[in-house]
Structures are given as C-alpha cells and as structure tokens.
VEXDREN-943091 format. One record per residue (C-alpha): x, z, y; residue in three letters. Coordinates in steps of 0.02 Angstrom, whole numbers, plus 32768, in hexadecimal, padded with zeros to 4 digits. Layout:
<recs>
XZYALA ...
</recs>
This chain:
<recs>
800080008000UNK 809880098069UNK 807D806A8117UNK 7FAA802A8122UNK 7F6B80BE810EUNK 7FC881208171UNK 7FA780A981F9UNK 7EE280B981F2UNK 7EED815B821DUNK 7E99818A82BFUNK 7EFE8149834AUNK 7E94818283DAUNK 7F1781F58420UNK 7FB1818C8471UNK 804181B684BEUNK 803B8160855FUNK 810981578595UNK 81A981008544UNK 820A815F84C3UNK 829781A2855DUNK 831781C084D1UNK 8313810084B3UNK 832080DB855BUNK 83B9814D857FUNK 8418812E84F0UNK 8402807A8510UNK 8429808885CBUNK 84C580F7859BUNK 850A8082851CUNK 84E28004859AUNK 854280408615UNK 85EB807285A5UNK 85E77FCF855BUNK 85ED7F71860DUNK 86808008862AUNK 86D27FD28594UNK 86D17F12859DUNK 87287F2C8646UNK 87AF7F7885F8UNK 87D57F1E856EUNK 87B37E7D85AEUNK 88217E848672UNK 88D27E548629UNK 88727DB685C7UNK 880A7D85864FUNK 88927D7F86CDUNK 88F27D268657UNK 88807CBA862AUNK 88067CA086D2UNK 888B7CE68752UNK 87F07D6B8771UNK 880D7E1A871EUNK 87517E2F8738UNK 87067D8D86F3UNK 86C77DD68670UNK 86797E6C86A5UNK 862D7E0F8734UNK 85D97D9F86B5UNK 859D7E2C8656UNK 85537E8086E3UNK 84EF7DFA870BUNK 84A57E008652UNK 84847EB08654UNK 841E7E8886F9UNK 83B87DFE86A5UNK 83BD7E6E8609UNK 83757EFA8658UNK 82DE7EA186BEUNK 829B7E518617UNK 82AB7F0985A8UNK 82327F4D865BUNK 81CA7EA9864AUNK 81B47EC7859CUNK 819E7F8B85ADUNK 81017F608627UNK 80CC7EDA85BBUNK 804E7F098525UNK 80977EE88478UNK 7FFF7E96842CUNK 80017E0784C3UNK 80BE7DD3845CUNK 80437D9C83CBUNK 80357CF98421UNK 80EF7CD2842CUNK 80F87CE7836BUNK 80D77C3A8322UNK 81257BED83CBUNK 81C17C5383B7UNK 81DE7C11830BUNK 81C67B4C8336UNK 822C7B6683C4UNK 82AF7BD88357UNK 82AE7B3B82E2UNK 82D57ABC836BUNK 83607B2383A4UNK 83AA7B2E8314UNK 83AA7A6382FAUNK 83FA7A68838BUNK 84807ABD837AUNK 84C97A2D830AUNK 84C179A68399UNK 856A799783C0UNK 857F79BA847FUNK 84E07A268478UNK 85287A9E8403UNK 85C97ADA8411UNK 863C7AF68394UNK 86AD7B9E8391UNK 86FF7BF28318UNK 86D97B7B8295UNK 860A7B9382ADUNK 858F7B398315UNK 85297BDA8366UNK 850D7BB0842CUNK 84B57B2E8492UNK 85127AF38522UNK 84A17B1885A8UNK 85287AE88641UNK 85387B838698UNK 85467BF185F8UNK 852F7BEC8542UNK 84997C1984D2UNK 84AB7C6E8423UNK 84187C2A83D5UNK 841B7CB7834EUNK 83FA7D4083C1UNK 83617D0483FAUNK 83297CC98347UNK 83407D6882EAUNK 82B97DB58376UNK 82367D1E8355UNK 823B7D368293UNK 82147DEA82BAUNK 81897DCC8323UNK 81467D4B82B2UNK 81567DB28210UNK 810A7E3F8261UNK 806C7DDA82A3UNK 805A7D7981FCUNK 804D7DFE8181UNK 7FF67E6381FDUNK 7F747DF381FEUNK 7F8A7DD58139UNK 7FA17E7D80E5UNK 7EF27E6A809CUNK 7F457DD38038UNK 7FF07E1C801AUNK 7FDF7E557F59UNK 7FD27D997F58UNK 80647D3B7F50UNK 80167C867F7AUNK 7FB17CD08012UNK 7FF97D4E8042UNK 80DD7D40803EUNK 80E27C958014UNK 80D57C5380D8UNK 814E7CCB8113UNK 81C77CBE8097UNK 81D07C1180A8UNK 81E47C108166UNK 82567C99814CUNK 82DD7C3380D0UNK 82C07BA78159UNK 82F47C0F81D6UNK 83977C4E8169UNK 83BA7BA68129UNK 83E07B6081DBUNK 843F7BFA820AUNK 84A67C018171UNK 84D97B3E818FUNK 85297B65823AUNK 856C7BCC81E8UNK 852C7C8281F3UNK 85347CD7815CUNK 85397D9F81B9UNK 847F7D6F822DUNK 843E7D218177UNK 845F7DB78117UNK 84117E1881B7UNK 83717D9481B3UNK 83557DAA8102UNK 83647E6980FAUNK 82F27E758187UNK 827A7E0C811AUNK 82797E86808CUNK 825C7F288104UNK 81D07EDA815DUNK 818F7E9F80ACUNK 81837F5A8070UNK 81457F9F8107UNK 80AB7F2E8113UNK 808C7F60804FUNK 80C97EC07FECUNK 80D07ED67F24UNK 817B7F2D7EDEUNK 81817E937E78UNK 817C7E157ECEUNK 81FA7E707F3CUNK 82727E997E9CUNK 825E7DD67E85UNK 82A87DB97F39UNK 83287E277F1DUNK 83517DC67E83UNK 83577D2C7EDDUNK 83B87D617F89UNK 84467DC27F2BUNK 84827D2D7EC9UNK 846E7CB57F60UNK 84CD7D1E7FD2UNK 85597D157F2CUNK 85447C6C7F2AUNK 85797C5F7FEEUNK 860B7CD67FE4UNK 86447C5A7F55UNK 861A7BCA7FA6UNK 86947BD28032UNK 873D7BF88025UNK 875A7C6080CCUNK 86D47CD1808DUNK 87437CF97FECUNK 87CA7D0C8068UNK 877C7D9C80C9UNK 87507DEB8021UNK 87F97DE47FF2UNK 88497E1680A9UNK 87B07EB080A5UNK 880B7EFE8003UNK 88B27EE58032UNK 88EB7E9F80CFUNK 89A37EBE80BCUNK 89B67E2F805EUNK 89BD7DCB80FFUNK 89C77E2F8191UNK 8A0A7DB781E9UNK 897C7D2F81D1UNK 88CA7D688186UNK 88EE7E0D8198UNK 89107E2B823AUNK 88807E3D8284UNK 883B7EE98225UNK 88EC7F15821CUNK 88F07F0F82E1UNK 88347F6A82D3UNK 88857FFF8276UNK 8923801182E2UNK 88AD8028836AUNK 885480A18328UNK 88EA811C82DFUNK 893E8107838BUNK 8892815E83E2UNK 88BB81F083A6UNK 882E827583BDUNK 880B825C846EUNK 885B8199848CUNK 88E5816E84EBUNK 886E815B8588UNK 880F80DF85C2UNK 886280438608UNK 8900807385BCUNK 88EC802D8512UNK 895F7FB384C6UNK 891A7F72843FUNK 88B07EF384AEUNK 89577EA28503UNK 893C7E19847DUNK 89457E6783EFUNK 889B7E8F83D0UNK 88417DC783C0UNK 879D7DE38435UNK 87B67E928454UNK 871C7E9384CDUNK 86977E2E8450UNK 86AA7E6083A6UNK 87437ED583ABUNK 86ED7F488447UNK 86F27FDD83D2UNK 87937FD983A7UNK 87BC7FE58454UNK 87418068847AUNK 87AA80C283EDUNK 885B80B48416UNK 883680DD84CEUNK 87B1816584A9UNK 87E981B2840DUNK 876C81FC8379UNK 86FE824283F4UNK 86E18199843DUNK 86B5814B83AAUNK 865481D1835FUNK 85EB81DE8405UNK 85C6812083EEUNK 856A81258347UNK 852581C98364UNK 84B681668401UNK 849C80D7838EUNK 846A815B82F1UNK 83E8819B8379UNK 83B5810C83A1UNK 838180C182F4UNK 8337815582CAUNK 82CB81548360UNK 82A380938350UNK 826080CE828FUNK 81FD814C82D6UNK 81A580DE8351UNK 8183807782C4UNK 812580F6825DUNK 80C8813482F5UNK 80818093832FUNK 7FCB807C8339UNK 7FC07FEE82D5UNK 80207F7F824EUNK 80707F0082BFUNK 80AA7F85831DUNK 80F57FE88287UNK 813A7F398251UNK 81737EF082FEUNK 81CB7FA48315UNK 820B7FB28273UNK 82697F02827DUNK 82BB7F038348UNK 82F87FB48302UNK 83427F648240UNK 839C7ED182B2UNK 83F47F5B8327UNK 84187FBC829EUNK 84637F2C8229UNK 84CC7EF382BAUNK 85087F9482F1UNK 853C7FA18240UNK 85897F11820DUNK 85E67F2882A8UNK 863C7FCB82A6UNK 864F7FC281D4UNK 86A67F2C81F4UNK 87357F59828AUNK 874180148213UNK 87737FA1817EUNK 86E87FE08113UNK 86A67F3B80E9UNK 86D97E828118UNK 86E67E4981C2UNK 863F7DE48213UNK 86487DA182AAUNK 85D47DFE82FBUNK 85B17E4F839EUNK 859B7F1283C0UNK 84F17F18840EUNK 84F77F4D84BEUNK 85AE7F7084C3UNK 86017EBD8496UNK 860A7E34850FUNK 85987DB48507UNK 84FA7D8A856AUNK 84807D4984F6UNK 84977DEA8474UNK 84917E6F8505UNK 83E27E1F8539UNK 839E7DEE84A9UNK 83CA7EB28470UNK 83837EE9850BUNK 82F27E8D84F8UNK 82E37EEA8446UNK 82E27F988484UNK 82607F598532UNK 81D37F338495UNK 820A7FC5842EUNK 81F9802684CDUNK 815B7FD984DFUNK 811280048439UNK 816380CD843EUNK 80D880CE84DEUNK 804880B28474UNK 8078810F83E3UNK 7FF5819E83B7UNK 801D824783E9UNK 
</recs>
C-alpha cells in the first residue's frame, strides 16, 4: 500500500510557513560554498582569465538568479507544477537530442552534457533529473489506483523513465543514470508499487549498470584506480591521490582558508568537483564534518516533508527533489574521500557551476513549498 494510507488521513490542520531549517541550512551552505569557490578558484582564474574573481563573480550572479526562482517557487503552490509535468519531459527529451548536434552541444571531458547557449553553458542533466521527478510524482499520483498493475499502472513510467536514462547514459552519464534510476525505484515504493515487480527492476538495473561498467574501458579504469591508485600516481591516480593529500594536510582545524595548496594545480577543478577537498585541507576535520552534518539535516528534513505532505504528489514530489540532493551530495563527497570511484559530479550548492546551483535551488524553493502545507 506504500505511504496511501497514511496520506488519507485528515489533513485539515496545515502548517502554514516553510520548514526554516531548510531554508538556513541551504542559505548557509550557500553562502560557504560561494566563500569557498573564491578561494580555490583566484590563482586559476587569474591564470587563466587574468581576473582572480571571474569565477566568483559568475557564481554570484547564479546564486542571484538561483535564489529569485527557490522565492518564486516558495510563493508558488506545488499542485500548479502538475502542468509542467508532461511538458517538462518532451522538452527534457529535446534537450537531450540536442546535446549531440555538434556546435549545440559541447563536448568536455570526453561527454556531451551542455548546450551552448552564447553567454554561458547549460547542463541539460540538471534540469532533467527535476522534470522526471515532477513527472513521476504527478503520474503515479494520479495512477496509484492502477499501480498493482503492471500494464496500467508502471509500465508508462518506466518506459519514459529508461528513455530518459538511455539518452543520458549515451552522452555519456553513467553517475546522473544511476541517480535517475534510483530515484525511479524510491518513488515506485513510496506511491505503493508491488515488491515484485520492484525485485524484477532490481533484477534488471543491477546487471545493466554491470553491463556499462564493462562496456567501457575508462569505467574499469576508475574501478581499478578506486582500489589502488598507487599503481599510477602519476597518471590515473592522481587525481584521488591529490583528494587525499588534501585532506591529511587539513589537519583538525585546516591550514586556513585561502592558504591551501593543494588547489595551486594540483588539485584538477578544485572549485567544481574537488570543492571539498579544498574545504578540507584549508578547514581541517571540523570543516568537513560541519559540511555533511548541514547536508545530513537537510535530507532528513526533505524526508520529513515528504511524509508530512497532504497528499501523494506531495509525499512523492518531496520525496524525489530530496533523493536527487541526497544522491549527489553523496556521490560527491564518497568519491573525493576515496570511498568509492570518482563521478564527475558537482557538490550541490558548494561546487561551481550555474546550472547545478539553480537547478538545486530550485529543488529546495518546491520542497520549501510543500514543508508549508504539510499538516501540523
């Protein structure tokens, strides 16, 4: 039955104001990540741009934009998002296509992710990973009459679904397809689908994400460098090897911020995906432990707006913006601590990067949203 009947319960008493432990961990993580991309990115910019702050300037301008669509959204009723489901997906699907135009996408790093959009890039993923959401969440809503049924009831989403993570895995994506499809299972459960028919898409997902790892030889590569990068420190190594230096030189309390060395080109990206390790060395233990104690509170809280929400697409919608933060905050700081392979992914609002800081802020403006109709 999933969470239905917890949901019918009566829902006449609502809280009327945002969850403010959402909003301030989000504005405080906010905040040291914009801190934090200044300092680790000023020797590279300059280097690079002749402008120690390009960067940050950039990012501020993201967190502004970023900020005015999570206060749209917080104004903006949930349930009126129901409309942008099925549009969100054709227009997540177009996207996607286009990313493999050559001149409309660009290619970096060996992966076709952004539009070239002149001015700035676009990482197509971030935006898609919200639509799926939104459109799981509204289908089985409206379906979970039908959803002991697999033709009528999982058989539409799953197939938009492996759509969805077909495109994505061809650019190729494999960290935001694992993401997609375990958000597809939790939302599954949640809205009350059989244990069998998700056992069977376990059984298929686990052998295709094999099958992917296999398939490309770079993949095998990161296994290999994940168990023991010593064997070439100097080449596919270097990168987590650089990752733990940084953080075994922080110390307790960090060498201080803006004094770090690990970001004078050693670390590759240290203000995108290798932010934490420079939060580390320059902060210390404390820093770091600070960091995924917010985002700890954080998930937690997004879970329990979930389970409070008035209705199922609000338990759903909830339930997925939080699995997507959580996943990438995850994947993130596993991967720079060398407890699983490196994935080139962003730390949400700490990393550089304008379409992940909105898109992210955009996540926590409808969670923020939902947490103000929850019932008391």
């Amino acid at each position: 039955m999933g969470w239905k009947p917890f949901l019918m319960e009566n829902t006449a008493a609502e809280v009327e104001r945002p969850d403010i432990i959402i909003l301030v961990i989000t504005l405080i993580l906010v905040t040291v990540g914009t801190a934090m991309i200044y300092s680790s990115s000023s020797i590279l910019a300059m280097e690079k741009f002749k402008d120690a702050q390009y960067f940050l300037k950039k990012q501020i301008f993201f967190v502004f934009i970023g900020m005015g669509a999570m206060v749209l959204l917080t104004k903006l009723d949930y349930h009126r998002l129901k409309k942008c489901a099925y549009p969100g997906i054709v227009l997540s699907v177009i996207l996607l296509l286009l990313i493999f135009i050559p001149y409309v996408g660009i290619r970096a790093g060996g992966a076709r992710r952004w539009l070239n959009l002149g001015l700035f890039s676009f990482q197509v993923t971030e935006m898609v990973k919200i639509c799926i959401i939104l459109f799981l969440a509204h289908f089985l809503a409206r379906k979970v009459n039908y959803l002991k049924s697999f033709s009528r009831g999982i058989l539409v989403p799953l197939v938009v679904t492996f759509i969805i993570i077909g495109l994505v895995a061809l650019e190729p994506d494999f960290g935001t397809a694992v993401i997609i499809a375990m958000i597809l299972m939790l939302m599954l459960f949640l809205a009350g689908c059989r244990m069998r028919h998700l056992a069977g898409l376990t059984a298929l997902l686990i052998p295709a994400a094999i099958w992917m790892v296999m398939f490309k030889s770079y993949r095998i590569d990161r296994l290999k460098v994940f168990l023991n990068p010593w064997n070439d420190p100097g080449n596919k190594g270097f990168q987590i090897i650089q990752s733990l230096l940084s953080f075994g030189s922080g110390g307790t309390f960090g060498v201080g911020i803006g004094d770090g060395m690990q970001k004078l080109f050693y670390l590759p990206e240290p203000h995108t995906d290798f932010i934490l390790s420079v939060i580390a060395e320059e902060s210390g233990f404390v820093g770091v432990v600070l960091v995924i104690f917010l985002f700890a509170v954080l998930i937690v809280r997004g879970f329990m707006v979930a389970f409070r929400a008035p209705d199922l697409f609000g338990t759903l919608l909830a339930a997925g913006l939080t699995m997507v933060l959580a996943m990438g905050a995850f994947i993130n700081i596993a991967g720079v601590m060398g407890l699983i392979p490196l994935k080139g992914l962003t730390l949400p609002f700490l990393s550089y990067g304008g379409t992940s800081l909105i898109m992210s802020l955009v996540a926590v403006g409808i969670l923020l949203n939902i947490s103000s109709h929850e019932r008391a």
